[in-house]
N, C-alpha and C positions, 0 to 999 in steps of 0.2 A: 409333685416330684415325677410322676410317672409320665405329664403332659412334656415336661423338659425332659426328660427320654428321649420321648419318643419326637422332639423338636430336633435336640441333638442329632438323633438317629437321619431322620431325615434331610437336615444340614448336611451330614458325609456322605448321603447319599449322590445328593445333588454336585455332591464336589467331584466324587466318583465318577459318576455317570451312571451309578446304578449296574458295577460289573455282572455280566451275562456267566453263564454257566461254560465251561471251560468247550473251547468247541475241537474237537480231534480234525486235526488238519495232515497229519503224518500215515503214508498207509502201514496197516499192520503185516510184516513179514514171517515166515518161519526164517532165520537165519541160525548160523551154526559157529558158533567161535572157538575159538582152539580152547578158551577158558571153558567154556560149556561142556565141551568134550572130554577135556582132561579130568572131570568129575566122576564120568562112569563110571561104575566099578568093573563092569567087563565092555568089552566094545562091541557094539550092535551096527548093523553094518545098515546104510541107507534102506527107506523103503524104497522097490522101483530098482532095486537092482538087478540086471539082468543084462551077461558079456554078448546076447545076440543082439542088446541096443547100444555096445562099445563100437558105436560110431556117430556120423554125419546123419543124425537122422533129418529126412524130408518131412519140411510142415507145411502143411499148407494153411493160410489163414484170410475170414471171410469178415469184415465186419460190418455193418449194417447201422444209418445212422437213422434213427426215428424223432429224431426232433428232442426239443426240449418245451419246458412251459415257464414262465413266471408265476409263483405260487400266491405273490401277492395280488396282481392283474389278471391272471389265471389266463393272458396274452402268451401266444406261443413267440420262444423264441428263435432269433435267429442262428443256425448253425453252420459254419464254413463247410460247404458241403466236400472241401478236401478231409474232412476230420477224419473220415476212413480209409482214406487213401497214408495217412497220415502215421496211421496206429498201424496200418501192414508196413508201411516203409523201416520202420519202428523198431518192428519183431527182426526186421532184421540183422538187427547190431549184435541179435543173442546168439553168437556164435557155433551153440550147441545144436543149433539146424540150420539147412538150410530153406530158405520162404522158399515157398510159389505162394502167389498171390492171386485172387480170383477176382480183384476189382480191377481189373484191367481191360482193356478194350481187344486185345490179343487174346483173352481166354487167358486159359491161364498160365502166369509168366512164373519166373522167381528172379531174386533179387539177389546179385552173387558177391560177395565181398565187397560190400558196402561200407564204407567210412565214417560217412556223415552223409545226412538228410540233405545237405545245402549243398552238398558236390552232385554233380551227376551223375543220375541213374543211371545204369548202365541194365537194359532190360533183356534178359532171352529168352526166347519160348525151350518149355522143359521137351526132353528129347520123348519120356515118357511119362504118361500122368499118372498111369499104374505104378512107379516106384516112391508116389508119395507115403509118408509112413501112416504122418496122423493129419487132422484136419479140426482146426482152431477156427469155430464159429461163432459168432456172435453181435448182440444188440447194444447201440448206444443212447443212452436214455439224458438229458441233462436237466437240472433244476436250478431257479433261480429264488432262493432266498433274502426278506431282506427282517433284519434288526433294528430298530430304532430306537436310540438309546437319549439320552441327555444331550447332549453334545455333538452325536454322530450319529450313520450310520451305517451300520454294518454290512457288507454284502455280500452272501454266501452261494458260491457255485459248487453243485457235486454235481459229479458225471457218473453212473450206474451200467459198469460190464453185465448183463445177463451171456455170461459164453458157457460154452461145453466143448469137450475134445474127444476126438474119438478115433481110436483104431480104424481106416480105412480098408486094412485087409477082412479083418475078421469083424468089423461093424458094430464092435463092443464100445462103448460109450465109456470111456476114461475117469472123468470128472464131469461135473455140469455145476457151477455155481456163479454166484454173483461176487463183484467185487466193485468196490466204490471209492472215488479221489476227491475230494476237494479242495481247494483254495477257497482264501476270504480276502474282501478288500475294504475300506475304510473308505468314509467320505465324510470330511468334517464341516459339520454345518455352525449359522453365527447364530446368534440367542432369540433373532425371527427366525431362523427355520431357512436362511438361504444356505446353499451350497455356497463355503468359502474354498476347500482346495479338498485331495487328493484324490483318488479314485474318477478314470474318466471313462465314459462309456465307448469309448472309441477301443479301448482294452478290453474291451469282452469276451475277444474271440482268445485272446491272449490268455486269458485267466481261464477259459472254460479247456483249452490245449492243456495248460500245465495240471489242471484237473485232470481230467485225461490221462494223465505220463502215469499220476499217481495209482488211479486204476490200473493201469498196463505194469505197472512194476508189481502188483498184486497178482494177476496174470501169470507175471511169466518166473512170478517166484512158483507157482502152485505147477508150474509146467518143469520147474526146474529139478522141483523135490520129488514131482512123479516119473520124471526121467532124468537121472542121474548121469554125471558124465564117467567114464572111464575108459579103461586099457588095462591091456594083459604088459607087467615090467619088462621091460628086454636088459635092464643094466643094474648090478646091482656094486657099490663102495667095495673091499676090502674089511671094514669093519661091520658090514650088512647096514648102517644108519639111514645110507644114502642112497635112493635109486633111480630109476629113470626111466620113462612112459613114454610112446612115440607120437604123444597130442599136447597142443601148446594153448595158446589165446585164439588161433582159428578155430577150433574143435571147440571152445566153450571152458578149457580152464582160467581162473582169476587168480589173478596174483594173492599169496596164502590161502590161497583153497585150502579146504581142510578134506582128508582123502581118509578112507581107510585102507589101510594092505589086507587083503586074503588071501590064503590057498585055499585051490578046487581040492578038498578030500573026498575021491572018488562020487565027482558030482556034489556032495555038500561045500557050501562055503565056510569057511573058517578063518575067520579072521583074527589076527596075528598080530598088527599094529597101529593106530595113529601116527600120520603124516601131515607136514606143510609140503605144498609147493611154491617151487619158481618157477615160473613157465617163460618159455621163450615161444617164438613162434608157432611153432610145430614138435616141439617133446620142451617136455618139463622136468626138472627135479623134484624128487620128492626125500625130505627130511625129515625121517620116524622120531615124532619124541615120546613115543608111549606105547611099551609091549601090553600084549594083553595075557598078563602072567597071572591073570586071578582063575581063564578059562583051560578047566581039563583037557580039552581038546587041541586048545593051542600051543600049550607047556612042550610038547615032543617038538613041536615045529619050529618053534620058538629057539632052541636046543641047538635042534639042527642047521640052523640058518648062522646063528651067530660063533657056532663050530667053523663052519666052512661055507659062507656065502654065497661064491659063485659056483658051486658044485651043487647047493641047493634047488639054487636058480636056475639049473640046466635037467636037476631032478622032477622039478617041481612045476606047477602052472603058478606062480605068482599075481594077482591082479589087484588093482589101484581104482577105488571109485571114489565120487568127492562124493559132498556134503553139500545138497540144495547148488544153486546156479549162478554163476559171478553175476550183476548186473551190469549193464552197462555204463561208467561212468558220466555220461551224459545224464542217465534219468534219477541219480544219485544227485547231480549236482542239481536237479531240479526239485527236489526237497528238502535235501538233504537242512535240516538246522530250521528248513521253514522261515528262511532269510525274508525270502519276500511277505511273509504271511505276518512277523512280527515286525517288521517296519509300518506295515499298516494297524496292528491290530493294537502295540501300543497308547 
């Protein structure tokens, strides 16, 4: 009995291919949902908030490509030596800075309202290098894994950020950590062992790129949540619901960002309410759906805003900060579902 087990067993094995342990292909984010939010019992206001960095902060970023290895060959791989050129073009779609870039042949340039990567750059030398804020440095490391299964096999690329960020004024080191992407690819072999179809090596540089994004969307989530975007209200509804900040999609807000309201009480922040926004170019809307009527502090303010709103607003310092950093559509649809990863990995 136990020989027909373990015969069975190994029959579905082989029918299987002997499934592998579940591989994480998606990067891990901190993101912030309005459902997330609407949980708290009192509203805690971003880490990283601070109205002297409610603006266009200047970044600068360096990155550094050191190669990659094949782990099975232990043969070094080959790397697009644009990859770094690549990852600073990059940074620059996150509209909550603006790049200078230090891989350039000019010293150093930045990248001004940039589109898309595929349209032309449009490069200018910075007028002063002294008003960069912070400065995003870092190493690109890549690996070349491979799987061998029944039937196929597997081929896995991670790419490994070692960066660190750092206050340029005061030389304070911000964050320093690693963040890592990978893609996988499939290559199905016939029952000698040839390669019949999918996965071609001419895609490498392709698959070890979109490893890449995934690292970089880790990046610049950790840059998003350490510096928060916002604005002091200039406009507030009639029923106080509704108000309005004078930064849109240039500045770094994303369509439903999720914001807090507070007022300055005498230097301390207090915050007041949860907000969506709409953002248009250059000011947004923002839509409170959530008083924070559990906080002592904010009960008075609370009161008095929805007493008489534009009279508050003229009292009072009102300010608007979001919640973590929109990404850019682009490096969303480059993971997003992991489209390309489960058409092979089926």
């Amino acid at each position: 009995m136990k020989t027909s087990i373990w015969m069975s067993s190994l029959g579905l094995c082989l029918l299987v291919g002997c499934a592998t342990p579940e591989l994480k292909l998606d990067p891990t984010l901190t993101t912030f949902s309005r459902e997330d939010l609407e949980e708290m019992d009192e509203i805690v206001l971003p880490y990283g908030n601070r109205t002297d960095n409610f603006r266009k902060l200047q970044l600068g970023v360096s990155f550094d490509s050191i190669g990659g290895v094949d782990k099975k060959t232990g043969q070094p791989l080959t790397i697009d030596p644009n990859l770094c050129t690549r990852v600073q073009t990059e940074m620059a779609k996150l509209k909550r800075f603006t790049i200078f870039s230090a891989h350039n042949r000019g010293g150093v340039m930045f990248f001004q309202d940039l589109a898309d990567v595929d349209s032309d750059v449009s490069l200018v030398e910075a007028e002063d290098v002294r008003n960069i804020d912070l400065v995003l440095s870092g190493t690109i490391t890549v690996t070349k894994e491979r799987q061998d299964r029944y039937n196929d096999t597997v081929i896995i690329y991670e790419v490994e950020c070692d960066f660190s960020c750092e206050d340029l004024k005061t030389r304070t080191v911000m964050f320093a950590e690693k963040s890592k992407g990978r893609t996988a690819r499939k290559v199905l072999l016939s029952f000698s062992g040839r390669k019949m179809a999918g996965f071609d090596d001419s895609d490498e540089q392709q698959a070890i790129t979109q490893a890449t994004m995934k690292a970089l969307a880790v990046v610049a989530n950790k840059l998003g949540n350490a510096f928060p975007v916002g604005a002091e209200v200039t406009g507030i509804s009639s029923s106080g619901n509704q108000m309005v900040i004078p930064i849109g999609v240039e500045e770094g807000i994303g369509n439903k960002h999720q914001c807090a309201i507070y007022v300055d009480d005498g230097g301390v922040p207090v915050p007041i309410a949860l907000a969506e926004a709409a953002p248009g170019a250059n000011k947004s809307s923002l839509m409170v759906y959530k008083w924070n009527k559990r906080n002592v502090d904010a009960k008075p303010f609370i009161r008095e805003l929805q007493d008489a709103p534009r009279q508050f607003l003229k009292n009072n310092k009102v300010y608007a900060v979001g919640y973590g950093l929109s990404i850019p559509p682009e490096w969303e649809n480059a993971y997003e579902g992991s489209m390309d990863e489960q058409l092979r990995l089926k």
